[in-house]
C-alpha positions in Angstrom: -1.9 -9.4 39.4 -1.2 -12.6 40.2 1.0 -13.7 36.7 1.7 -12.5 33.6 -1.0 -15.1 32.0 -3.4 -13.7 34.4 -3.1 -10.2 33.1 -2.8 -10.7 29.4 -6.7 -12.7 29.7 -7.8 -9.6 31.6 -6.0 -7.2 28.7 -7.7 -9.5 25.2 -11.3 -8.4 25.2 -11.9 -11.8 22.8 -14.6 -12.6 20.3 -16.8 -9.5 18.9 -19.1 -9.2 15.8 -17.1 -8.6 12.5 -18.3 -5.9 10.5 -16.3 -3.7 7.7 -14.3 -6.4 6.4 -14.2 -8.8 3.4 -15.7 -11.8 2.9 -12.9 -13.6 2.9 -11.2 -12.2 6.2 -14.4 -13.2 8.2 -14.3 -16.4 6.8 -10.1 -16.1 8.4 -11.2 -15.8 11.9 -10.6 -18.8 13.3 -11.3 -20.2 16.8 -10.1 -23.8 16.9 -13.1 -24.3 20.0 -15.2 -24.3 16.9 -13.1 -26.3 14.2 -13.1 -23.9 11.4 -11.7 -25.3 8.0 -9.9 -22.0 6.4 -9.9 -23.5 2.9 -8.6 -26.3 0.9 -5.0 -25.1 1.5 -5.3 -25.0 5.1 -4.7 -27.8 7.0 -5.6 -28.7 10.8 -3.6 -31.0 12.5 -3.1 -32.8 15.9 -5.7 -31.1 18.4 -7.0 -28.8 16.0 -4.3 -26.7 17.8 -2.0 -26.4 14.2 -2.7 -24.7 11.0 -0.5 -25.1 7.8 -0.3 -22.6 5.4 1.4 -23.1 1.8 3.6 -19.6 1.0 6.2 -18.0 -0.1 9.1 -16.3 0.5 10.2 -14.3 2.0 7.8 -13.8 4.6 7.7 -10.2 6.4 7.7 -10.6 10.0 7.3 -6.9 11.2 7.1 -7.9 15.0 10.9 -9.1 14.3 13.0 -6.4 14.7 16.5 -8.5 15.9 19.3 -9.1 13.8 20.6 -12.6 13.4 24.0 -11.7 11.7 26.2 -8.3 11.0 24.4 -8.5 7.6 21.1 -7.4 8.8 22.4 -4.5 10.1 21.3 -1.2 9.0 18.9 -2.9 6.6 15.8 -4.4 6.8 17.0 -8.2 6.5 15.6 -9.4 9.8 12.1 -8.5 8.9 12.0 -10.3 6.1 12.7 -14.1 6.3 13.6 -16.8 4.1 15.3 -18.9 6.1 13.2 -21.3 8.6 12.4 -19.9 12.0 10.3 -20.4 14.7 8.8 -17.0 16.0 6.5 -16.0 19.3 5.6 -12.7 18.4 4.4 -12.4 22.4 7.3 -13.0 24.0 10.1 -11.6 21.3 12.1 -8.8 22.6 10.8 -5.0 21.5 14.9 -4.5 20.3 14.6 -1.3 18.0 11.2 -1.2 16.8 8.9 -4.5 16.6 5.6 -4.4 15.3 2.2 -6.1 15.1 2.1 -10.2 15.5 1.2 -10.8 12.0 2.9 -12.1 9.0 3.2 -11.4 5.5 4.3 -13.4 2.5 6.0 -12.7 -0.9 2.1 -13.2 -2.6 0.3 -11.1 0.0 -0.9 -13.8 2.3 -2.2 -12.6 5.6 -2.0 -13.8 9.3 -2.3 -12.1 12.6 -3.1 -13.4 15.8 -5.8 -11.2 17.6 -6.2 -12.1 21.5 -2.9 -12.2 23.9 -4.5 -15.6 25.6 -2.7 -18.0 25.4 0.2 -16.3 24.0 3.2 -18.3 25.5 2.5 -20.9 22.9 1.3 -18.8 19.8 3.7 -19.5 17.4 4.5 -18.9 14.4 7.0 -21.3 12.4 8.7 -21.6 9.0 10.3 -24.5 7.5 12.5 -22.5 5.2 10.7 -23.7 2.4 7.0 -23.0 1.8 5.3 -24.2 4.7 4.0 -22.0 7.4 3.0 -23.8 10.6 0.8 -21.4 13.3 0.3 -23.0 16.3 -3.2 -21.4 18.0 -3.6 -22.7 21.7 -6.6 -22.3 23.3 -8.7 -19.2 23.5 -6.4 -17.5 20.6 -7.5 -16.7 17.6 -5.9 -16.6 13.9 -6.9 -13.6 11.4 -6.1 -14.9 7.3 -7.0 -13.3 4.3 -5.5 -14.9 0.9 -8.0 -13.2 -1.3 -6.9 -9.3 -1.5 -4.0 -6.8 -1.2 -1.2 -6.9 1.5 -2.5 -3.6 2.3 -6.2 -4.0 2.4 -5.4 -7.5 4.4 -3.6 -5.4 6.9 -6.2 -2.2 7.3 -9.1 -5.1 7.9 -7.3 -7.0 10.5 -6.4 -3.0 12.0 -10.0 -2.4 11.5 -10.9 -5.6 13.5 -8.5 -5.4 16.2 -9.6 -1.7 16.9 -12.8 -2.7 17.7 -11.6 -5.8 20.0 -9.0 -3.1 21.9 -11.4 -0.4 22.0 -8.9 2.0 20.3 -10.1 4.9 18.9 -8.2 7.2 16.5 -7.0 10.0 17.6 -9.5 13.0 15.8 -8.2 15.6 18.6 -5.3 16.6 20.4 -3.1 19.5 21.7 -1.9 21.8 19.0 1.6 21.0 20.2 1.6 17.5 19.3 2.3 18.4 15.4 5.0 20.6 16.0 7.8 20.3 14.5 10.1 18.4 16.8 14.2 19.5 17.7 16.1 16.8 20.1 19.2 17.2 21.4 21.1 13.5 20.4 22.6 13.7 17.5 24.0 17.0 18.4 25.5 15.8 20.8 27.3 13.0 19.3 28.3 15.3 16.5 30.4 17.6 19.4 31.6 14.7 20.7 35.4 14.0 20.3 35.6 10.7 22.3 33.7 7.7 23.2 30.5 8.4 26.1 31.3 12.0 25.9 28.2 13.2 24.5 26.5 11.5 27.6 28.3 14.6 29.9 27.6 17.2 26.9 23.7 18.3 27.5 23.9 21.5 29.7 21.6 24.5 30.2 24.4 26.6 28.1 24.0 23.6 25.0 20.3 23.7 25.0 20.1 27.4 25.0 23.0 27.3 22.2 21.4 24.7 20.0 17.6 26.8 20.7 19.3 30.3 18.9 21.0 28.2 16.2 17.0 27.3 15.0 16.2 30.5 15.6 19.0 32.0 13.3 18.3 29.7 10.8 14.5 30.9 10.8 12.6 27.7 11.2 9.4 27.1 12.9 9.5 26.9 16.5 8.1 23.6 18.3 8.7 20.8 20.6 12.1 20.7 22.4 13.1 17.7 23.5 16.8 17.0 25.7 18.2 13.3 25.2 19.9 11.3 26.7 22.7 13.0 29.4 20.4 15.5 31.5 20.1 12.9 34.0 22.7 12.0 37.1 25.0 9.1 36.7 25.5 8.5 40.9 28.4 5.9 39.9 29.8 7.4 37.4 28.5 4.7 35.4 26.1 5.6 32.6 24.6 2.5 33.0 23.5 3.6 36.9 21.5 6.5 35.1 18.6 4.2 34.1 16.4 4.9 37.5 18.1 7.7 38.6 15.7 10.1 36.9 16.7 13.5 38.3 18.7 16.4 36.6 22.2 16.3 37.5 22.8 19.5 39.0 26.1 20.4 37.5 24.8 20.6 34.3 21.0 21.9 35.2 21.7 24.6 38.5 18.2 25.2 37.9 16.2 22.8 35.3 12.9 24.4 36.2 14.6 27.5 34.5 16.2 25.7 32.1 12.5 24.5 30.9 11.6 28.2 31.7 14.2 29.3 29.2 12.9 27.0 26.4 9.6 27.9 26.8 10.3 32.1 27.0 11.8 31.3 23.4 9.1 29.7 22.3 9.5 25.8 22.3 7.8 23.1 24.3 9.9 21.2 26.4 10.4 17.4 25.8 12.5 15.3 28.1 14.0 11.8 26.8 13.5 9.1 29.5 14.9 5.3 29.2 11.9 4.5 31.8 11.7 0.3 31.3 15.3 0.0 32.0 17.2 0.4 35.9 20.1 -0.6 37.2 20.7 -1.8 40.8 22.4 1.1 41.8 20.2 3.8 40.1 19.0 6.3 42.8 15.4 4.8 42.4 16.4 1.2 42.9 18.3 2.2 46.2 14.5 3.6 47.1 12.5 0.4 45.7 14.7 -2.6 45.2 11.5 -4.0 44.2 11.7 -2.3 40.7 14.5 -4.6 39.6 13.8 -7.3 37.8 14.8 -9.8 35.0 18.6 -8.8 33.5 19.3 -7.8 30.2 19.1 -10.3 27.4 22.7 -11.5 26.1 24.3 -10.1 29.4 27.5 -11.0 30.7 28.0 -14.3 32.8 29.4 -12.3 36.1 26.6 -9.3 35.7 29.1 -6.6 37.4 27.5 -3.8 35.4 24.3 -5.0 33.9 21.5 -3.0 33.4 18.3 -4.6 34.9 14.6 -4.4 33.2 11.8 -2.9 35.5 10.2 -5.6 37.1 6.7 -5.7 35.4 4.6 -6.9 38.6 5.8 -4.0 40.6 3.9 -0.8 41.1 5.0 0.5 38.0 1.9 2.9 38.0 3.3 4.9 41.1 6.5 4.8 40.0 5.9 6.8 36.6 3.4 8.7 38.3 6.2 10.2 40.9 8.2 10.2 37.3 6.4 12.2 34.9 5.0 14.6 37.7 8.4 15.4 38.6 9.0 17.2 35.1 5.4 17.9 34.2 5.8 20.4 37.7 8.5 22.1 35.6 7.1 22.6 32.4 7.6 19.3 30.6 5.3 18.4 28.7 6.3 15.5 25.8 8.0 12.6 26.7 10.0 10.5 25.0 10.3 7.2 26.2 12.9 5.0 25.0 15.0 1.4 25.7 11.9 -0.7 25.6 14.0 -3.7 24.3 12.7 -6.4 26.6 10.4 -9.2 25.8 6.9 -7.6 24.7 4.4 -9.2 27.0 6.6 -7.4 30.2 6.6 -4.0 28.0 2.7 -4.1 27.5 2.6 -3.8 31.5 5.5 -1.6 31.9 3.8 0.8 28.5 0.3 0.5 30.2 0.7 1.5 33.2 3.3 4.3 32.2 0.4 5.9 29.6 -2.2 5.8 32.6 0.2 7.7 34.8 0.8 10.0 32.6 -2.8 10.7 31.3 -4.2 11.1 34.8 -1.4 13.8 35.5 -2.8 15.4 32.3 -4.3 13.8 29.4 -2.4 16.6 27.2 1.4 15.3 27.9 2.7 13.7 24.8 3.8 10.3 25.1 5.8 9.1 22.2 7.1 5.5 22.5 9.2 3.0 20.1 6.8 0.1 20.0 4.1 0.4 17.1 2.4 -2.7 18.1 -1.4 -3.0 17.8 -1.7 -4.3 21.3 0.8 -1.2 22.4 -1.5 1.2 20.8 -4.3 2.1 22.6 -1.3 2.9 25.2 1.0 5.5 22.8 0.3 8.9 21.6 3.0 9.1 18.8 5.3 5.9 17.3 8.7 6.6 16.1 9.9 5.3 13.0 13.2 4.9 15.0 16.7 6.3 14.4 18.4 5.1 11.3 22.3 4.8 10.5 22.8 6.2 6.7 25.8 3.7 6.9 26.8 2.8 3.4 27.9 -0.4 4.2 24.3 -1.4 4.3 21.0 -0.7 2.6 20.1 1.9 5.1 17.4 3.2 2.2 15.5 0.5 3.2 15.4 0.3 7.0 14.2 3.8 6.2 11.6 2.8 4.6 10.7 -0.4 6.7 10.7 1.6 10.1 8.4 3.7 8.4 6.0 1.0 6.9 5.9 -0.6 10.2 5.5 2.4 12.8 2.8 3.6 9.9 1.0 -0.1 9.6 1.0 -1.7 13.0 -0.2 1.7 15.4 -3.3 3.1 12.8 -5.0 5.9 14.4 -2.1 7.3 16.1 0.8 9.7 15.5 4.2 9.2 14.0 7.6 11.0 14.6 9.8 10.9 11.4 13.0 10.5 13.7 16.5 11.9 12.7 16.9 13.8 10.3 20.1 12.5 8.7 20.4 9.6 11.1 22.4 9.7 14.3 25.7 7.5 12.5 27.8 11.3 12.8 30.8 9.9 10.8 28.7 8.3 8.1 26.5 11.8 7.5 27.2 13.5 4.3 25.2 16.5 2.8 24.1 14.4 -0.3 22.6 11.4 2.6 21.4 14.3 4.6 19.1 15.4 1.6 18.1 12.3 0.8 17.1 11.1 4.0 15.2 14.6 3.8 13.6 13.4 0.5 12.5 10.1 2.0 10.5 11.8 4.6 8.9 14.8 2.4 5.4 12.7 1.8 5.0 10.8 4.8 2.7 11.0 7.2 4.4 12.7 11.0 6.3 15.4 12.2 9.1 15.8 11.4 12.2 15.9 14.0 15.7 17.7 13.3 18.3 16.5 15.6 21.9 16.9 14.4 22.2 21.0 13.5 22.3 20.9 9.2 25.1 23.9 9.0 27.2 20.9 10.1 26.9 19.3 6.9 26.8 22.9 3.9 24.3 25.5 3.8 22.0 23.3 1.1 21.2 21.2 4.1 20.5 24.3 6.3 18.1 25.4 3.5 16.3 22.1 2.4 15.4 21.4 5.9 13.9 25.0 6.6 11.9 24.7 3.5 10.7 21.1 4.3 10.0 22.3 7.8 8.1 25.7 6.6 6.2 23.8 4.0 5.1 21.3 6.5 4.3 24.2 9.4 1.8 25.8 6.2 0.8 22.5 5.0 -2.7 20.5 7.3 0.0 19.2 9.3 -1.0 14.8 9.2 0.8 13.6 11.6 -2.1 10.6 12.8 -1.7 7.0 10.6 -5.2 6.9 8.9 -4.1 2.7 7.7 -7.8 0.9 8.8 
């Protein structure tokens, strides 16, 4: 590909009939070639290239997933808006977990863009009052319903955009993939006793140690997934593992038989890669300098250390292909891929061509990803909802619920990972937020996924999640977002 621009034509499918939706979202497809009036409150201006909207706030953004001040943190704040801002939901960075490029206000008023031409200048823009502004350049179009339910709105524009994409739900899929899920993280910072240790903690003798603690307690077996740590650090730097995707050998004599090991007791094995970042002097950089590329947002001035993004007009295909095969050879099969903070119209390359890799290794590998975005989708197996901090400092109750809404909203058709059990803030777990954050996740749709071992926190935890975890292995197991 030639540019960016270039690609993103090639990946909208544009205009198709519109069938299954309300009156009133047709009549909201708009493509300003034509000059459609949206209705008396809707107001064309300049070139036909502006729309204003009357609303109000606060408006939900779900695409924005960056705090602007400490406040935000740990709630969900930055989602939803009151002040004025000027958004592209194109080229915002993935940071956390960023959703669809659609918009929300207080009343239920509905707007989504639908095509990625054009999308360097599809914005979105708030005056801090009640005025929307949605500039739609050329070849864009704008999806608005004012007429129904926040909900509904969304599932029509799902439904809509499903059709454009050519995404169909998942309706089959490897038993595996609703496992329960165990992951090594938060254990890990939970043994730690100073700062990047529980980067060096993840060995053979912790995973097998970690696998008969689930099997004492008497849960369900499932997926098994190591974190972050397996991997070599050739600097010393943990910053030079991103791209240096091989198990460090001090840790892993063997990792073939240390995926042999988890699978002899029962468990799947998982692997955590941070694929979309590398750093200059990450084994696989030394290999293909050509993988680097831009430098992480809000970096230092003199770089010394900084991680790099994968450059997203490289051969990203080969490189995940040499990847994944690597660990699919030895067992592997669910991957989960994490760091894609970097502006979303380089992820959708890096995401695409990642899932292809992977699929034509063997369309049964699970690929679970961070970035429920309905333009991501047709490219993810399973969404996370994202680890959350139950810091009481902030409204964590929220972001809980948030993550979820937006993983379960913006990705319909595909799988969701409740992530965390009791967060991954160690310090800030207590047995009564470890329950609770249970509680929140008991009627949701996804798997769940223990991380941090529950004795830690009093035998009611060790019991609450084995009978959440039991009644979900017994239960029918709906793990795929039916919302279109």
């Amino acid at each position: 590909m030639k540019s960016r621009r270039e690609f993103l034509k090639k990946a909208s499918l544009g205009s198709m009939a519109l069938t299954g939706i309300s009156a009133s979202a047709f009549n909201g497809i708009v493509n300003l070639n034509k000059s459609k009036d949206l209705s008396s409150s809707t107001v064309l201006s300049g070139d036909g290239e502006q729309l204003q909207y009357k609303v109000k706030a606060p408006l939900f953004c779900p695409y924005n997933s960056i705090m602007n001040s400490p406040s935000q943190r740990g709630g969900d704040a930055y989602y939803y808006q009151s002040e004025a801002f000027k958004h592209n939901p194109f080229t915002t960075r993935a940071s956390g977990m960023s959703g669809s490029p659609i918009i929300i206000d207080a009343e239920g008023r509905f707007f989504g863009f639908t095509t990625t031409r054009g999308f360097e200048e599809s914005i979105f823009s708030f005056d801090g009052k009640d005025t929307l502004s949605i500039v739609v350049p050329e070849g864009q179009e704008l999806f608005v319903e004012e007429n129904t339910s926040e909900n509904e709105a969304w599932k029509a524009y799902n439904r809509e955009m499903m059709k454009r994409l050519n995404i169909k739900p998942l309706t089959q899929y490897p038993r595996f993939w609703a496992d329960v899920e165990y992951c090594t993280w938060s254990e890990q910072k939970h043994m730690a006793t100073k700062r990047q240790e529980h980067f060096h903690l993840l060995t053979h003798a912790f995973v097998e140690n970690y696998l008969d603690k689930i099997i004492e307690y008497g849960y369900p077996k499932g997926k098994m997934t190591l974190d972050h740590g397996w991997g070599m650090f050739p600097t010393g730097s943990i910053n030079s593992g991103f791209g240096s995707w091989y198990p460090n050998p001090k840790k892993f004599p063997d990792f073939e038989k240390t995926m042999e090991m988890i699978a002899k007791k029962g468990f799947t094995p998982g692997l955590w890669i941070g694929f979309p970042k590398i750093h200059k002097d990450s084994l696989d950089a030394k290999k293909y300098p050509e993988l680097l590329g831009a430098f992480q947002q809000g970096s230092k001035a003199d770089r010394k250390d900084d991680i790099q993004w994968l450059n997203p007009m490289s051969d990203i295909y080969e490189y995940a292909s040499e990847v994944i095969s690597r660990f699919y050879n030895m067992g592997v099969m669910k991957f989960k891929i994490d760091m894609s903070y970097n502006t979303k119209s380089d992820m959708l390359h890096i995401h695409k061509a990642l899932y292809k890799a992977a699929k034509a290794i063997d369309e049964h590998i699970e690929m679970e990803f961070h970035v429920p975005d309905i333009f991501f989708t047709k490219y993810t197996d399973v969404n996370r909802t994202n680890d959350v901090w139950l810091n009481d400092k902030y409204d964590w109750h929220a972001r809980v619920k948030t993550h979820y809404q937006v993983a379960h909203n913006s990705s319909p058709g595909r799988g969701i990972n409740l992530d965390h059990i009791g967060g991954n803030d160690i310090k800030s777990i207590t047995e009564t937020k470890f329950l609770k954050h249970l509680e929140m996740y008991k009627t949701k749709t996804g798997y769940p996924l223990v991380s941090v071992l529950p004795h830690h926190y009093g035998q009611k935890c060790v019991d609450a999640t084995g009978d959440y975890l039991w009644d979900y292995e017994k239960g029918p197991k709906n793990i795929i977002s039916n919302f279109y």
